[in-house]
Chimera marker file (.cmm) of the C-alpha trace (Angstrom):
<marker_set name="trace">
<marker id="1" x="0.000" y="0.000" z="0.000" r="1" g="1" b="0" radius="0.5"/>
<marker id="2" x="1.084" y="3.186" z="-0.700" r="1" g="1" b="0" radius="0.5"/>
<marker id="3" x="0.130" y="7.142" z="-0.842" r="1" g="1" b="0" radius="0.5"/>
<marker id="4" x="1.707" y="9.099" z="-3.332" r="1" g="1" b="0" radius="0.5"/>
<marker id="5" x="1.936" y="12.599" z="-3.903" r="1" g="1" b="0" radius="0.5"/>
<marker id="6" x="1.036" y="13.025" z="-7.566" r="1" g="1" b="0" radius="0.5"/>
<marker id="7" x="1.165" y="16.348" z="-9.889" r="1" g="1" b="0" radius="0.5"/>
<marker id="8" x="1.517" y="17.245" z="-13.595" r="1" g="1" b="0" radius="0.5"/>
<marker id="9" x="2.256" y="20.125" z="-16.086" r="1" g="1" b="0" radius="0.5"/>
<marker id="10" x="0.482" y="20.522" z="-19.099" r="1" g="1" b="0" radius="0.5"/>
<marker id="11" x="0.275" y="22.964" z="-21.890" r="1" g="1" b="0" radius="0.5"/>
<marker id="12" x="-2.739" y="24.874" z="-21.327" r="1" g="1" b="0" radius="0.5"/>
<marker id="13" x="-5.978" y="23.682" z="-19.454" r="1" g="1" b="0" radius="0.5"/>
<marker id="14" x="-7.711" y="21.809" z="-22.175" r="1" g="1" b="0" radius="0.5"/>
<marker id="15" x="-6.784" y="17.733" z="-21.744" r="1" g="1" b="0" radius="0.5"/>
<marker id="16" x="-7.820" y="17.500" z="-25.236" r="1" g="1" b="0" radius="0.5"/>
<marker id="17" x="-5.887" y="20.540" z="-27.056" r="1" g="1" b="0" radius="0.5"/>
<marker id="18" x="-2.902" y="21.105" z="-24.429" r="1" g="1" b="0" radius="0.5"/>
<marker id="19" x="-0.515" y="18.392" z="-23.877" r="1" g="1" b="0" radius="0.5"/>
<marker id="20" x="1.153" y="16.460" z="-20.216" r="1" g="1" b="0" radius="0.5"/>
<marker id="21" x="4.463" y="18.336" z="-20.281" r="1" g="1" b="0" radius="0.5"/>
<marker id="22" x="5.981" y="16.372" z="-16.845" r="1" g="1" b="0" radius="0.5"/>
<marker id="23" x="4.497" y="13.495" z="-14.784" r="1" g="1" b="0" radius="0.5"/>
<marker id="24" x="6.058" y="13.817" z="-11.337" r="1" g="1" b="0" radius="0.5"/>
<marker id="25" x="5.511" y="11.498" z="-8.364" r="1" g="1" b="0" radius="0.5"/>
<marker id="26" x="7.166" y="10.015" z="-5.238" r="1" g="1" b="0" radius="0.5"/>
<marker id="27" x="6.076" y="7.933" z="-2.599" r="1" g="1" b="0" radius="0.5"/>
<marker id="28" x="4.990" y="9.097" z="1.106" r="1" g="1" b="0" radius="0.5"/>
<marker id="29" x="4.921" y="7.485" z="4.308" r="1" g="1" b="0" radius="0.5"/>
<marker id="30" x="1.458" y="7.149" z="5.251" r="1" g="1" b="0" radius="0.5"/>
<marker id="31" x="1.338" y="7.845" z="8.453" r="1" g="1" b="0" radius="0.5"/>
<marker id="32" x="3.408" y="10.851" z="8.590" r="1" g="1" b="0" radius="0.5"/>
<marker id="33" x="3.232" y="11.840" z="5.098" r="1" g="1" b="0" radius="0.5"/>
<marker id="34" x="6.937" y="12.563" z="4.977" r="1" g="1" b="0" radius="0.5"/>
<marker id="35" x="8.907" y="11.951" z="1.022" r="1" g="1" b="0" radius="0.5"/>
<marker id="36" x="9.938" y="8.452" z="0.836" r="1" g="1" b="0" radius="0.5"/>
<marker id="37" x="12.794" y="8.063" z="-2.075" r="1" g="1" b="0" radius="0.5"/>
<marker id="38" x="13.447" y="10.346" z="-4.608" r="1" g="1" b="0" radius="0.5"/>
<marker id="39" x="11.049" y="12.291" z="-6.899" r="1" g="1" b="0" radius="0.5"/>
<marker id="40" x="10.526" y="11.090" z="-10.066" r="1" g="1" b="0" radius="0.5"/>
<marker id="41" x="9.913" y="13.462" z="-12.927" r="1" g="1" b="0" radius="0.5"/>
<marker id="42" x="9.088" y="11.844" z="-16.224" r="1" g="1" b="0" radius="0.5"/>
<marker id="43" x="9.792" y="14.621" z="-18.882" r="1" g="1" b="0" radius="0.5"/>
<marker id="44" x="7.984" y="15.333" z="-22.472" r="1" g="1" b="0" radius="0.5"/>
<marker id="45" x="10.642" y="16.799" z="-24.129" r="1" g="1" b="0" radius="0.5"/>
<marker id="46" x="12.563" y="13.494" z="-23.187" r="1" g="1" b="0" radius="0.5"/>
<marker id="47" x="10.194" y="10.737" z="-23.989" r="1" g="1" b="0" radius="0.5"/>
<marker id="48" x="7.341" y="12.094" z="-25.544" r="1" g="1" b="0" radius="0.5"/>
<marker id="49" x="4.001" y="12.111" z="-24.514" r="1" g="1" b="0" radius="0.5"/>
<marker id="50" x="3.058" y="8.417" z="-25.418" r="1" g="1" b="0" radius="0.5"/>
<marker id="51" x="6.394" y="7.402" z="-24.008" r="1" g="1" b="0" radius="0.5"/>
<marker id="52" x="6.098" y="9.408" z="-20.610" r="1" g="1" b="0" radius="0.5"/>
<marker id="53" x="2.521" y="7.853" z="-19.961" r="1" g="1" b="0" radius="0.5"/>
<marker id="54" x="3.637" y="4.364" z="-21.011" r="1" g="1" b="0" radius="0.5"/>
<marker id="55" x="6.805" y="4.740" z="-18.447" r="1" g="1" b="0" radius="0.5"/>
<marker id="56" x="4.680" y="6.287" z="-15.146" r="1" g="1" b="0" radius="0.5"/>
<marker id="57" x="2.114" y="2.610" z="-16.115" r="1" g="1" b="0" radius="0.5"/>
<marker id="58" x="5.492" y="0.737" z="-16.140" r="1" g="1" b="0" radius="0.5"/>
<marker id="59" x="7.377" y="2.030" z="-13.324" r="1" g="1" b="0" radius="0.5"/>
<marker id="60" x="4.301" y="3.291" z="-10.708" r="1" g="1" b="0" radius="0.5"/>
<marker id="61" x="1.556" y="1.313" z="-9.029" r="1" g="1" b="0" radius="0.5"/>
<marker id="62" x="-1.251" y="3.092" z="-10.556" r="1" g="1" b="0" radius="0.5"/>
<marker id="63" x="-2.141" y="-0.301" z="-13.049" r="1" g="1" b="0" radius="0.5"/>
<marker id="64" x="-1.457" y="-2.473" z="-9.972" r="1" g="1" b="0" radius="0.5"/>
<marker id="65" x="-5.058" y="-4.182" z="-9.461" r="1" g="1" b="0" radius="0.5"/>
<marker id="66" x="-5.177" y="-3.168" z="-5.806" r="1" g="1" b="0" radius="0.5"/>
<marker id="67" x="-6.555" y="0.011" z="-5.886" r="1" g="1" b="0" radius="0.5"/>
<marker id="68" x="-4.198" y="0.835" z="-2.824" r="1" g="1" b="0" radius="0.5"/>
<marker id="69" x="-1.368" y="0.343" z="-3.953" r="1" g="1" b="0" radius="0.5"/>
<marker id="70" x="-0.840" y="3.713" z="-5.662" r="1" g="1" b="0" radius="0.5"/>
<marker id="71" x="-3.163" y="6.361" z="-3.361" r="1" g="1" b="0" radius="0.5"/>
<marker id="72" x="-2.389" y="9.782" z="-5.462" r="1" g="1" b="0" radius="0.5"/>
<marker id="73" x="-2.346" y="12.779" z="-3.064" r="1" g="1" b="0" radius="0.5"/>
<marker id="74" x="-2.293" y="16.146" z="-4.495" r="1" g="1" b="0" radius="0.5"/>
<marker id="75" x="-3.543" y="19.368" z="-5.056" r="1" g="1" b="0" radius="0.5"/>
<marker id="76" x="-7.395" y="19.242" z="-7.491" r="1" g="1" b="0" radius="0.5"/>
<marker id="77" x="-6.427" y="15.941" z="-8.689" r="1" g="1" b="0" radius="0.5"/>
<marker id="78" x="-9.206" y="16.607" z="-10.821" r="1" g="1" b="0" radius="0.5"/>
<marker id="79" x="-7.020" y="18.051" z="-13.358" r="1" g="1" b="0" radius="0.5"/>
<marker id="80" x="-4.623" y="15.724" z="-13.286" r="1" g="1" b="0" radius="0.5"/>
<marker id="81" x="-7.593" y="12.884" z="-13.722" r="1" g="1" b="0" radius="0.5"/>
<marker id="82" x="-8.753" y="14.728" z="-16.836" r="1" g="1" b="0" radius="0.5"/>
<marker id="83" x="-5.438" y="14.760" z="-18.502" r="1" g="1" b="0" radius="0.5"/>
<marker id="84" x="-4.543" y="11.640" z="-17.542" r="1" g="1" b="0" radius="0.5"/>
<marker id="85" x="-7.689" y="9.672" z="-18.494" r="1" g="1" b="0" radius="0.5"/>
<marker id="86" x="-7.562" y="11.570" z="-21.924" r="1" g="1" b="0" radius="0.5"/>
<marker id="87" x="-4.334" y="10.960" z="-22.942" r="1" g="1" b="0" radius="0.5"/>
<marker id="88" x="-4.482" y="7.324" z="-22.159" r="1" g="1" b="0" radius="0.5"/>
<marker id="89" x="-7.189" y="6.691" z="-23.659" r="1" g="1" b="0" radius="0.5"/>
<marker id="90" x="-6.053" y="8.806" z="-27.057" r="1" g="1" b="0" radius="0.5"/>
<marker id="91" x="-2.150" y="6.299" z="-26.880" r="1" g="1" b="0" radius="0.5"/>
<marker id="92" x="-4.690" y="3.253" z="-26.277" r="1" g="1" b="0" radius="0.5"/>
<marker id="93" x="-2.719" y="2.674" z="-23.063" r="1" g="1" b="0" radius="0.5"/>
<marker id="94" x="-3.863" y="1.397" z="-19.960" r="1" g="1" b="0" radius="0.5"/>
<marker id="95" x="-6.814" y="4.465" z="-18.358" r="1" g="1" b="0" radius="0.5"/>
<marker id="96" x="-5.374" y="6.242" z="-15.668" r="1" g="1" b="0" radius="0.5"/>
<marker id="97" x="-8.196" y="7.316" z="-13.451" r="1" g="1" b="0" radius="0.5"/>
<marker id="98" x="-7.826" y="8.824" z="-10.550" r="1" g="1" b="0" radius="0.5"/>
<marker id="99" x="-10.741" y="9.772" z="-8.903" r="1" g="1" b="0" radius="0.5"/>
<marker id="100" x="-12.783" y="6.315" z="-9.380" r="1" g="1" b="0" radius="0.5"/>
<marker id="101" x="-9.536" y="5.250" z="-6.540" r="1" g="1" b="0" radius="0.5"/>
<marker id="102" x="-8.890" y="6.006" z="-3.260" r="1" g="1" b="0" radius="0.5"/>
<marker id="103" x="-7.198" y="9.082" z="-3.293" r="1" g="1" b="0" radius="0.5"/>
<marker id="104" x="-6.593" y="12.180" z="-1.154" r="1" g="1" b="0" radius="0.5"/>
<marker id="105" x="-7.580" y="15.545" z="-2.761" r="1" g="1" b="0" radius="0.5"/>
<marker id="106" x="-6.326" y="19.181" z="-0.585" r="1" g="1" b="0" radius="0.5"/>
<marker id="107" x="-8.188" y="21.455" z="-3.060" r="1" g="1" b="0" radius="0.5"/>
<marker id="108" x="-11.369" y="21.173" z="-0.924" r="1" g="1" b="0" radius="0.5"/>
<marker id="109" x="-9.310" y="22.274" z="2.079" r="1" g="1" b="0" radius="0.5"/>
<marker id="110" x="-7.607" y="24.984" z="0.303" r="1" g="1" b="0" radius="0.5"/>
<marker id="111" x="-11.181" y="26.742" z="-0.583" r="1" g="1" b="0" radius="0.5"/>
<marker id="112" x="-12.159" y="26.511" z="2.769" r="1" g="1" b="0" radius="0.5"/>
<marker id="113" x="-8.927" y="28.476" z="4.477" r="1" g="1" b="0" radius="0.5"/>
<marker id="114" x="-9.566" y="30.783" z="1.370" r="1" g="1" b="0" radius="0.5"/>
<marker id="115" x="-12.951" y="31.658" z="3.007" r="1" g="1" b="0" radius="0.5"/>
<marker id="116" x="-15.063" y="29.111" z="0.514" r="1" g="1" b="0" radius="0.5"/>
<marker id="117" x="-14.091" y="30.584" z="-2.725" r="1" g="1" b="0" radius="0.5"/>
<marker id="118" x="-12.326" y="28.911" z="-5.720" r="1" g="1" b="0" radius="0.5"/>
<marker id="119" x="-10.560" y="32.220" z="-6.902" r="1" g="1" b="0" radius="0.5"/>
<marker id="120" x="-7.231" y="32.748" z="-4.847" r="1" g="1" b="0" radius="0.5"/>
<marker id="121" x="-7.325" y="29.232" z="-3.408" r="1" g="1" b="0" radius="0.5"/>
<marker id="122" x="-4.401" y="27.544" z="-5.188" r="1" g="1" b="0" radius="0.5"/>
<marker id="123" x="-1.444" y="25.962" z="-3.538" r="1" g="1" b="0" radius="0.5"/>
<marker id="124" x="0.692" y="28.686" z="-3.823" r="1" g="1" b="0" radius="0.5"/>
<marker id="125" x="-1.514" y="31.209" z="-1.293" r="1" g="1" b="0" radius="0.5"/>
<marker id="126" x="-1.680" y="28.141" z="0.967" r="1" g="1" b="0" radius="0.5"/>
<marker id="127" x="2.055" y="27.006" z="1.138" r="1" g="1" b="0" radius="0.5"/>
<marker id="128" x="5.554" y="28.768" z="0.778" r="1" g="1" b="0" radius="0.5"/>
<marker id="129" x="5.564" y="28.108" z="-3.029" r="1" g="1" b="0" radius="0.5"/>
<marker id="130" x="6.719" y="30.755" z="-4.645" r="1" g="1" b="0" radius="0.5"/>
<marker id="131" x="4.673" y="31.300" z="-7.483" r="1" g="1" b="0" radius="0.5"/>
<marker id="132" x="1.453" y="29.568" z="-9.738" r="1" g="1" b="0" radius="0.5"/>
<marker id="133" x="2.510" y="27.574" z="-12.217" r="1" g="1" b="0" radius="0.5"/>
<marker id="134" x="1.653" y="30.094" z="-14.966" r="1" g="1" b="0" radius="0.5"/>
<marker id="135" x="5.293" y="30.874" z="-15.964" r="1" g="1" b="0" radius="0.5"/>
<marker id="136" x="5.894" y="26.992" z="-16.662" r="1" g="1" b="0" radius="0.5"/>
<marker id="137" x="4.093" y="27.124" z="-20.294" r="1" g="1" b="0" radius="0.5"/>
<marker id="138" x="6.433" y="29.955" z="-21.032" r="1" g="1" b="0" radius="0.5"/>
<marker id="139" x="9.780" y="28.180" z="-19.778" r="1" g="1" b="0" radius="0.5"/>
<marker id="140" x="8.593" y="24.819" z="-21.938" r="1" g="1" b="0" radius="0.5"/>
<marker id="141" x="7.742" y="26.809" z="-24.938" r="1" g="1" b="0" radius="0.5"/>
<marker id="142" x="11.579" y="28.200" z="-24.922" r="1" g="1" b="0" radius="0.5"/>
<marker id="143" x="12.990" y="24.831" z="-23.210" r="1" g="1" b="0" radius="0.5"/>
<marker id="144" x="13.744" y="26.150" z="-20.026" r="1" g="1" b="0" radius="0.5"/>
<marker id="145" x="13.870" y="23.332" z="-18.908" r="1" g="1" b="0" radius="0.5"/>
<marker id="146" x="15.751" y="23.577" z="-16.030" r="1" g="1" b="0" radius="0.5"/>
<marker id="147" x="13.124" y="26.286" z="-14.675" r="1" g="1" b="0" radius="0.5"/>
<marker id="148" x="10.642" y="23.530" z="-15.252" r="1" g="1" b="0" radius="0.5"/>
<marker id="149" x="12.698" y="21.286" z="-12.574" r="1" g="1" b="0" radius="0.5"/>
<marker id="150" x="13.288" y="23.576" z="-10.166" r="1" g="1" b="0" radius="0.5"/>
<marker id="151" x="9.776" y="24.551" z="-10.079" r="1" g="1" b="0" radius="0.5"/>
<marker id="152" x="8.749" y="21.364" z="-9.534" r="1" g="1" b="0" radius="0.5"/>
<marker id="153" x="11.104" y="20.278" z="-7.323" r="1" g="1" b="0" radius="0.5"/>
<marker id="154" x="10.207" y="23.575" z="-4.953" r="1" g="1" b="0" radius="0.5"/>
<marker id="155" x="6.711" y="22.568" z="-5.172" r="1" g="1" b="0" radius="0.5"/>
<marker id="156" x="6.849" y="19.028" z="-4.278" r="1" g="1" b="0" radius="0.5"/>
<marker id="157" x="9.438" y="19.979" z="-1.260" r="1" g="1" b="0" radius="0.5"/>
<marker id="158" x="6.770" y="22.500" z="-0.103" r="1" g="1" b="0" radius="0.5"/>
<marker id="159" x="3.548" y="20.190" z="-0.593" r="1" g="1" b="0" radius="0.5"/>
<marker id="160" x="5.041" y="17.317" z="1.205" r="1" g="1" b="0" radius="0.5"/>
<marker id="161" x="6.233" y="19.390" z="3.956" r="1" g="1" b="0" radius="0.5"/>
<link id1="1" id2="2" r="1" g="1" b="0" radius="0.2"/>
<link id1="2" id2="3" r="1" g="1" b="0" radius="0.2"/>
<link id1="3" id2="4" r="1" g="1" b="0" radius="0.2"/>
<link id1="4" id2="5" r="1" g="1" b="0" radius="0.2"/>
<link id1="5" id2="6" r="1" g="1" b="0" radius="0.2"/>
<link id1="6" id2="7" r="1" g="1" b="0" radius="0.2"/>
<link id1="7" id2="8" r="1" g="1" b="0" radius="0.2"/>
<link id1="8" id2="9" r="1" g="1" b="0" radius="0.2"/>
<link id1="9" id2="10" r="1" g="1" b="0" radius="0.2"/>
<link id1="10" id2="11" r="1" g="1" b="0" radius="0.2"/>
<link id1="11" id2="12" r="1" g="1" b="0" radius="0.2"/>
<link id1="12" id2="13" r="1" g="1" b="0" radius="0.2"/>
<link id1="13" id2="14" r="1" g="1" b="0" radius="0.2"/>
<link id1="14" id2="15" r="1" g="1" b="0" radius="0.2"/>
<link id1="15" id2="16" r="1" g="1" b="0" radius="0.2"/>
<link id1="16" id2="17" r="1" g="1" b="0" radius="0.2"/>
<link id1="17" id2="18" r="1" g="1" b="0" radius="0.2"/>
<link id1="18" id2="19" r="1" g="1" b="0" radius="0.2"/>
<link id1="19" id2="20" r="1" g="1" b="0" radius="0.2"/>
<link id1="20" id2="21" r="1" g="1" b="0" radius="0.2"/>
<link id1="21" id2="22" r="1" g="1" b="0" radius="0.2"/>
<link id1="22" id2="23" r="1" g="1" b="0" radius="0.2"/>
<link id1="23" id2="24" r="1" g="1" b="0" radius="0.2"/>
<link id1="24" id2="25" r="1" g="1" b="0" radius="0.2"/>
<link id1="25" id2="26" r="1" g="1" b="0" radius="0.2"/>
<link id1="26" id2="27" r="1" g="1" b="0" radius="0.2"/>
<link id1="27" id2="28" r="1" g="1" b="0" radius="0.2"/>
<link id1="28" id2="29" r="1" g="1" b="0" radius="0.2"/>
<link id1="29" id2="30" r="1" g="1" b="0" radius="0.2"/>
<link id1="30" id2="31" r="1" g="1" b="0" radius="0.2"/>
<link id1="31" id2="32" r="1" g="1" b="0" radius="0.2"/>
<link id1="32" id2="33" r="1" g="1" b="0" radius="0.2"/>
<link id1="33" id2="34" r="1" g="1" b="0" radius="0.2"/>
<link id1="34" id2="35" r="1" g="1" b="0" radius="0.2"/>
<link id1="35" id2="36" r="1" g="1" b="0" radius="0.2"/>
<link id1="36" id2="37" r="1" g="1" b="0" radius="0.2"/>
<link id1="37" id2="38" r="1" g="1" b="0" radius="0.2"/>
<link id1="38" id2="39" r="1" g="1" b="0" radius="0.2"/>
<link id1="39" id2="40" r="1" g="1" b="0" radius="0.2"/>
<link id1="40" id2="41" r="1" g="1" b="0" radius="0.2"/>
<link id1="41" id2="42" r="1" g="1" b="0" radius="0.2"/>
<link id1="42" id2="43" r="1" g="1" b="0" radius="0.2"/>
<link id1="43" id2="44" r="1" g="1" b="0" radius="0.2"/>
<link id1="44" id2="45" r="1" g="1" b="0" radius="0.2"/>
<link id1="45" id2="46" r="1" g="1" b="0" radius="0.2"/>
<link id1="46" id2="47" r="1" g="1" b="0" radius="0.2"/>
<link id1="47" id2="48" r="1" g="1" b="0" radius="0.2"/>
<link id1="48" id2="49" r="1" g="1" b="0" radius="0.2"/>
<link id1="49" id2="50" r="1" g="1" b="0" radius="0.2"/>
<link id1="50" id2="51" r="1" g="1" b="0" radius="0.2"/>
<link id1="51" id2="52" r="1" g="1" b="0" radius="0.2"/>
<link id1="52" id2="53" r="1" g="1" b="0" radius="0.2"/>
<link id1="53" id2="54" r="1" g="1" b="0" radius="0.2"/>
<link id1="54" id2="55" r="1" g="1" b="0" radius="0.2"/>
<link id1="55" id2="56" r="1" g="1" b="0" radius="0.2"/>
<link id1="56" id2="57" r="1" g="1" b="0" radius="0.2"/>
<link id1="57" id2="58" r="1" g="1" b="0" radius="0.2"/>
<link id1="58" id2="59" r="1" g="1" b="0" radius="0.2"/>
<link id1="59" id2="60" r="1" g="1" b="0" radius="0.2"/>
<link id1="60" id2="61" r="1" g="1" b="0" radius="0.2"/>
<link id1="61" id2="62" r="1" g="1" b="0" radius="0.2"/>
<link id1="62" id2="63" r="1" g="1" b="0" radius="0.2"/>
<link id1="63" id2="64" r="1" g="1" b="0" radius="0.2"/>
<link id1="64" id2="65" r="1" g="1" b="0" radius="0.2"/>
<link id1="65" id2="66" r="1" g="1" b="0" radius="0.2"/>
<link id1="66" id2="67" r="1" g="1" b="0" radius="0.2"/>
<link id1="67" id2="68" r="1" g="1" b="0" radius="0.2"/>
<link id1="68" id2="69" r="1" g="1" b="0" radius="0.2"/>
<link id1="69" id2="70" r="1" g="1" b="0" radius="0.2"/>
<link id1="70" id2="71" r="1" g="1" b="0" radius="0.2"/>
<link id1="71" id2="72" r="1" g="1" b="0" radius="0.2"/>
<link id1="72" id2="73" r="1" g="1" b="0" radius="0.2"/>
<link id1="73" id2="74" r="1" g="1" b="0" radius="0.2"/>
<link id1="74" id2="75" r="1" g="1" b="0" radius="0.2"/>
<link id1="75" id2="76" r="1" g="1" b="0" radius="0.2"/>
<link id1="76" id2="77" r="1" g="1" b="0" radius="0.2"/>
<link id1="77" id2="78" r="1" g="1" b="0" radius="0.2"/>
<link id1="78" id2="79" r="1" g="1" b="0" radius="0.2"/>
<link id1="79" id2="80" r="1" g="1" b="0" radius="0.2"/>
<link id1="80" id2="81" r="1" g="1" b="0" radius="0.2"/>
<link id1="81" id2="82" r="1" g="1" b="0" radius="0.2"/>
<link id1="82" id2="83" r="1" g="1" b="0" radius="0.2"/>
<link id1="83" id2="84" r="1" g="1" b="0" radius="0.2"/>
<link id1="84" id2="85" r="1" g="1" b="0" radius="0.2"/>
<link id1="85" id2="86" r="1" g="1" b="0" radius="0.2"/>
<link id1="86" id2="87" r="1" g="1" b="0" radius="0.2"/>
<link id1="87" id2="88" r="1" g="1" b="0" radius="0.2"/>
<link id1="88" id2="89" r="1" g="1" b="0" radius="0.2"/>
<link id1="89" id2="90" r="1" g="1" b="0" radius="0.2"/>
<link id1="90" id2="91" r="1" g="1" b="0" radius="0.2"/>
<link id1="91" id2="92" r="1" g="1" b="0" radius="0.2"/>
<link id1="92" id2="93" r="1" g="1" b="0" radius="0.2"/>
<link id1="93" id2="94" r="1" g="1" b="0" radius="0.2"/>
<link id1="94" id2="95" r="1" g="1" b="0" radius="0.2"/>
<link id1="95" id2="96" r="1" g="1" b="0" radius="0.2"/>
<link id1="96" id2="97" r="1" g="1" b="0" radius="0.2"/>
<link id1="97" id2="98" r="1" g="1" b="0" radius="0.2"/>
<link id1="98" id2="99" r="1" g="1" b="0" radius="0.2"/>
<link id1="99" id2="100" r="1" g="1" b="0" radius="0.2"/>
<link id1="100" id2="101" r="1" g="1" b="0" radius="0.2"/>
<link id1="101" id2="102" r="1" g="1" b="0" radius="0.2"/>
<link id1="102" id2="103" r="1" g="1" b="0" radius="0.2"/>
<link id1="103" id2="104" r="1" g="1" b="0" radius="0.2"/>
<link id1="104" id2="105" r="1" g="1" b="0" radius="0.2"/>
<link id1="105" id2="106" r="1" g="1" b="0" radius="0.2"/>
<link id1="106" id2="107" r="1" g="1" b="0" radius="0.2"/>
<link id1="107" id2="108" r="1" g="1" b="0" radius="0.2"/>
<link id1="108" id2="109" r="1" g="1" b="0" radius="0.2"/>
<link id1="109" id2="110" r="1" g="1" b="0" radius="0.2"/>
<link id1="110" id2="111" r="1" g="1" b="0" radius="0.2"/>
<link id1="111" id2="112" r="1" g="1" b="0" radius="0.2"/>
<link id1="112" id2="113" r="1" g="1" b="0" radius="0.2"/>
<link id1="113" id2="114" r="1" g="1" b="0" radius="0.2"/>
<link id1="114" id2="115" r="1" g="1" b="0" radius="0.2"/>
<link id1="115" id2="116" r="1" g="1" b="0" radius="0.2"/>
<link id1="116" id2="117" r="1" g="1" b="0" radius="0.2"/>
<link id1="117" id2="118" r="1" g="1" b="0" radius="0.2"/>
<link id1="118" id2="119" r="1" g="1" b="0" radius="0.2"/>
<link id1="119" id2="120" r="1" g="1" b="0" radius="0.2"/>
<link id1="120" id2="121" r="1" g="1" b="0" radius="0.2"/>
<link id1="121" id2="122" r="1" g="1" b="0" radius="0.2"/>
<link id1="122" id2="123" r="1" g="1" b="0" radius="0.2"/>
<link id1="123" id2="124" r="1" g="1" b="0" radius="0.2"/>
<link id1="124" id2="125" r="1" g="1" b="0" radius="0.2"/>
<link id1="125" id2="126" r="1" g="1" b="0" radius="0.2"/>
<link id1="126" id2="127" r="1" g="1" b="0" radius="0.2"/>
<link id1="127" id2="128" r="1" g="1" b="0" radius="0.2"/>
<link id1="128" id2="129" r="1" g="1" b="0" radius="0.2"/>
<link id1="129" id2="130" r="1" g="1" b="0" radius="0.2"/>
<link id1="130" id2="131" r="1" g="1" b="0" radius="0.2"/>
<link id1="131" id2="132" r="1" g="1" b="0" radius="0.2"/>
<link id1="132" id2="133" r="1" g="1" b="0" radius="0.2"/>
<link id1="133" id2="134" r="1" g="1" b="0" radius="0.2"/>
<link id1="134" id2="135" r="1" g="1" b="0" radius="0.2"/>
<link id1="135" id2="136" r="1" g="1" b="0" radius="0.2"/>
<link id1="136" id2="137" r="1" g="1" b="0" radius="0.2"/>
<link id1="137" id2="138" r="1" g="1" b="0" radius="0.2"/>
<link id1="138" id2="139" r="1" g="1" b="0" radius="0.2"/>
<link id1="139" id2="140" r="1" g="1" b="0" radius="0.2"/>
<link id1="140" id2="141" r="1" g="1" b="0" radius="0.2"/>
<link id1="141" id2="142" r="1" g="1" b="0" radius="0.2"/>
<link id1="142" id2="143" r="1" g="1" b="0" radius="0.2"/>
<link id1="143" id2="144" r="1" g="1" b="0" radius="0.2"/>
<link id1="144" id2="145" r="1" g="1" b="0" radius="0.2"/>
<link id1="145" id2="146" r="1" g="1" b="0" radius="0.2"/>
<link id1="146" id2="147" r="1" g="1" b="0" radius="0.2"/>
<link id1="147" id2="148" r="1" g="1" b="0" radius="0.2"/>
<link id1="148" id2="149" r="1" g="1" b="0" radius="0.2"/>
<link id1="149" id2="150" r="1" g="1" b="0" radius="0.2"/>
<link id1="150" id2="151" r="1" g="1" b="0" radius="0.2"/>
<link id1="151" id2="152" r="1" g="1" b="0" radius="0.2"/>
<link id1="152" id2="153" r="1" g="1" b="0" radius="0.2"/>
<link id1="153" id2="154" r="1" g="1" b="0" radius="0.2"/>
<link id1="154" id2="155" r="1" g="1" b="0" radius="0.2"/>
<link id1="155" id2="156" r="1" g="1" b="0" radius="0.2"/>
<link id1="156" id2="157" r="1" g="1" b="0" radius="0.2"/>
<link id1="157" id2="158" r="1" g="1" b="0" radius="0.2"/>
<link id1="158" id2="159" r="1" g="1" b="0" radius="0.2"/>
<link id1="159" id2="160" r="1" g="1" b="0" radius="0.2"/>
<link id1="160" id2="161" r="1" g="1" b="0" radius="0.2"/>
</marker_set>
C-alpha cells in the first residue's frame, strides 16, 4: 500500500488541445506523510508524450489491481484525472483514473482556508511556493527546462512538507 503525492504540467488547461508536459511522483509514508525516495519526474521533451505515460504505467503502481497500492495525493487531482484519463485513452494505453480510486484531494481544504471561494485558493496562497505555475508554459515553450525542474522540485518539497 502506498500514498503518493502526484502532480503534472500541461500545456494549457484543455486535456484535449494542451498536452502532459511532466508526470512527477514520489512515494509518502502514510502515516506521517513525509517523502519516501526520490522524486521522479518523467519529462515530455525526453520521452514524448506516449512514451512518458507508457513509463509512469510501467514504473508506478497506478495499473497495480489493488486500488491501494498507488493512493495519489495532491492538489485538485481533478485536473490531473482529466489529462490523464484523456491521454491514455487517445495512446490506447492502460486508463489512468484517478478519482474512481482512493485518493486524497487538498483542493477542498484549500477553498475553505480561502474563506469558501475557488478564486485565490491555489497551492501557492496556501504554502511557501513561490509562485502559480503560470510561468511553466512559457519556460517549456523556450525549453527552459531547467526552470521547469526547479519549479517542480520547490513545489513538491513544499507540498510534502
Amino acid at each position: 500500500m502506498g500514498n503518493y503525492y502526484l502532480d503534472i504540467e500541461t500545456t494549457g488547461l484543455d486535456e484535449v488541445q494542451s498536452k502532459i508536459t511532466t508526470i512527477q511522483y514520489v512515494e509518502l509514508e502514510r502515516g506521517t506523510g513525509k517523502q519516501l525516495g526520490e522524486l521522479t519526474i518523467l519529462k515530455e521533451w525526453e520521452l514524448g508524450e506516449e512514451g512518458m505515460l507508457r513509463k509512469f504505467i510501467e514504473d508506478s503502481p497506478i495499473s497495480n489491481r489493488y486500488d491501494f497500492d498507488f493512493v495519489p495525493v495532491g492538489y485538485n487531482l481533478g485536473f490531473e484525472h482529466k489529462f490523464l484519463l484523456e491521454k491514455s485513452s487517445k495512446y490506447d494505453l492502460f486508463p489512468i483514473t484517478i478519482l474512481s480510486r482512493p485518493c486524497v484531494d487538498l483542493h477542498a481544504i484549500g477553498i475553505m482556508m480561502n474563506r469558501g471561494e475557488f478564486r485565490g485558493s491555489g497551492l501557492d496562497k496556501l504554502t511557501g511556493k513561490s509562485h502559480s505555475g503560470s510561468p511553466v508554459v512559457h519556460w517549456y515553450d523556450v525549453k527552459k527546462y531547467d526552470e521547469i525542474i526547479d519549479y517542480i522540485k520547490n513545489e513538491t518539497t513544499e507540498f510534502v512538507k
